[in-house]
N, C-alpha and C positions, 0 to 999 in steps of 0.2 A: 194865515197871514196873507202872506202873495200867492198869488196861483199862476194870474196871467202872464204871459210873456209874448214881448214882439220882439224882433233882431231890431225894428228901427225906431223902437222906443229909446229914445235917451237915456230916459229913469231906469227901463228896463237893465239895462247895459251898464249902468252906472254903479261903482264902489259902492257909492251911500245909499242905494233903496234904500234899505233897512230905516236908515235914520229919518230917512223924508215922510216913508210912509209913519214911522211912528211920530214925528212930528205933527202929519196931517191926523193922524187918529187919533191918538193918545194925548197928544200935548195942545189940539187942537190949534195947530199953528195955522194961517191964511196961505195957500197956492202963493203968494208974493212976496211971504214971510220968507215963506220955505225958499225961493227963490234966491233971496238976498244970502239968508245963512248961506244957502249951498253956493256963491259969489265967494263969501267970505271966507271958505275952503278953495277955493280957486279952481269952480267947476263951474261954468259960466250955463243956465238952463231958464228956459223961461217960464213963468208962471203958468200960462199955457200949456205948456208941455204935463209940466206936474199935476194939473188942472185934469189933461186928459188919460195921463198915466191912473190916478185914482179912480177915476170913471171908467175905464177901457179894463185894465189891470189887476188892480186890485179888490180881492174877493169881499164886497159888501156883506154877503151872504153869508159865508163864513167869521167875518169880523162881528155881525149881529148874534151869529149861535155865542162866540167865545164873550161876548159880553153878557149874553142872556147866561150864560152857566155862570159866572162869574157872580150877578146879580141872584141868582137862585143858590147857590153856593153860601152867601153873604147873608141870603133870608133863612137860612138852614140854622145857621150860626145865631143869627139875633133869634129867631125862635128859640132854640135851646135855650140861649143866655136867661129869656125871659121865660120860661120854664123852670129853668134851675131858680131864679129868683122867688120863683111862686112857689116852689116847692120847700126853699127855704122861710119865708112866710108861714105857712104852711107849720111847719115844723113848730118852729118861733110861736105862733098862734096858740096852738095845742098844748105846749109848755106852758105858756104862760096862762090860758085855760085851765089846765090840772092845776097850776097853783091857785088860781082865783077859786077855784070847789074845794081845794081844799085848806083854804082861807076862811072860805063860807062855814065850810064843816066845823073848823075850830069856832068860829064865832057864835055859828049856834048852839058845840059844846058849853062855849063859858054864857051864854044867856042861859042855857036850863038849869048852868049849877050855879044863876045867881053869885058869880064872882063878877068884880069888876074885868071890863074890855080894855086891854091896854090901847090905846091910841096909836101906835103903831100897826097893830097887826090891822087895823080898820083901814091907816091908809095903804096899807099893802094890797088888802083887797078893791079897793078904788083904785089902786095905779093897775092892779091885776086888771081889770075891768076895761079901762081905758085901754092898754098895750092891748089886749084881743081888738080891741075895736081901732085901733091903728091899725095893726096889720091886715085886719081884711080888707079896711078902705084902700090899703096900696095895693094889695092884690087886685080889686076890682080895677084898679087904676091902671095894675100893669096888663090887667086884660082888655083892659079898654071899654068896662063895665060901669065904670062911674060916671056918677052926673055929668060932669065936665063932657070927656068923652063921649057921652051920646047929645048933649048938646052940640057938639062940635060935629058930629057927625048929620044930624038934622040939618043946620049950617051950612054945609058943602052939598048936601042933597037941594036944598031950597036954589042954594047958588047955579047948581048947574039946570036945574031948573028954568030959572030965568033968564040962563046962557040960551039954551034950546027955545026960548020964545024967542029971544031974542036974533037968533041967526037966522029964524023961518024970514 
């Protein structure tokens, strides 16, 4: 968080670092924001000063790693999350596959023995059929496999594309 320090920093010396700076970082408060809050505690500092206490004082460099771990921490987590989801998919998929075969199985039982198909077991195997073919299109969805998805991504490549002609 802090690293720097000067004796003739005001911020430096001041009760409330803590809170200025975390206003300036965190809460993205404005150098004149900050000013007035710290007025309305009855610390009279100028915008200025807070202006150069953040610049002189406080470790930019250090606040970038702990946001970048923070950030990388967070993509760890939504990875897993959407892992775990595919995986459950996945699972879900397969069940409902073994029953669609073996749905089939019975139905081509009752056609070789010439018995009537009851109309249930038929749409069983048609909702069997359907559910596999949900769940993979979300899968592909949540990998970022489906149409949509690589349209959108095409999209963004075109975009920045035409960004880059455009700045030359």
């Amino acid at each position: 968080m802090s690293t720097g320090y000067s004796t003739r920093c005001k911020i430096c010396n001041s009760t409330h670092r803590v809170k200025i700076e975390n206003w300036c970082k965190s809460e993205g408060v404005s150098t004149r924001e900050a000013a007035g809050r710290m007025a309305k505690l009855g610390e009279k500092v100028s915008h200025e000063a807070i202006r150069r206490h953040m610049i002189e004082h406080f470790n930019v460099r250090s606040e970038a790693m702990e946001q970048y771990q923070k950030s990388k921490e967070q993509g760890s987590q939504l990875a897993a999350a959407i892992v775990s989801e595919v995986e459950m998919l996945d699972r879900i998929a397969r069940e409902n596959f073994e029953l669609h075969l073996a749905t089939r199985l019975w139905l081509q039982q009752l056609v070789a023995a010439k018995t009537s198909v009851p109309a249930s077991i038929v749409s069983l195997h048609q909702a069997t059929a359907a559910e596999v073919r949900q769940q993979l299109r979300q899968k592909l969805e949540l990998l970022g496999e489906d149409p949509a998805s690589k349209v959108a991504d095409a999209m963004v490549i075109k975009l920045d594309d035409t960004l880059a002609l455009w700045s030359k």
